[in-house]
Steps between C-alpha positions, in 0.01 A plus 500: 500500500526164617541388826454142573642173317104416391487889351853368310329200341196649364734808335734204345172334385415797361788582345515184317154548382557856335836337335261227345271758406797721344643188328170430325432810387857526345373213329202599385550847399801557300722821566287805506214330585315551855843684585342702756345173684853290496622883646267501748581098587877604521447790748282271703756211500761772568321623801476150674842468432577786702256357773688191477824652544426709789346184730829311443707773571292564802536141598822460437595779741289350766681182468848644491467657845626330781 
């Protein structure tokens, strides 16, 4: 779970590094191929997502109270 704004950065950094790896490996195996890697990639980048969404939610509650 992350808590802090530094914890934020490092999961977006992350992310973006899994989609990179996802995006080559579409490349450079064809449909079919390595399917259960770029599966395992996609739950991954699907998890962080969920991270993601959580902290802003969480921060944008924080900074819509009074």
């Amino acid at each position: 779970m992350i808590t802090t704004a530094e914890e934020y950065q490092q999961v977006q950094a992350q992310l973006r590094q899994l989609e990179d790896r996802l995006s080559r490996l579409q490349q450079d195996h064809p449909m079919g191929s390595k399917g259960f890697t770029k599966a395992g990639i996609r739950k991954m980048i699907a998890r962080l997502h969920e991270e993601l969404a959580v902290y802003e939610g969480h921060q944008e509650v924080h900074h819509a109270d009074p």
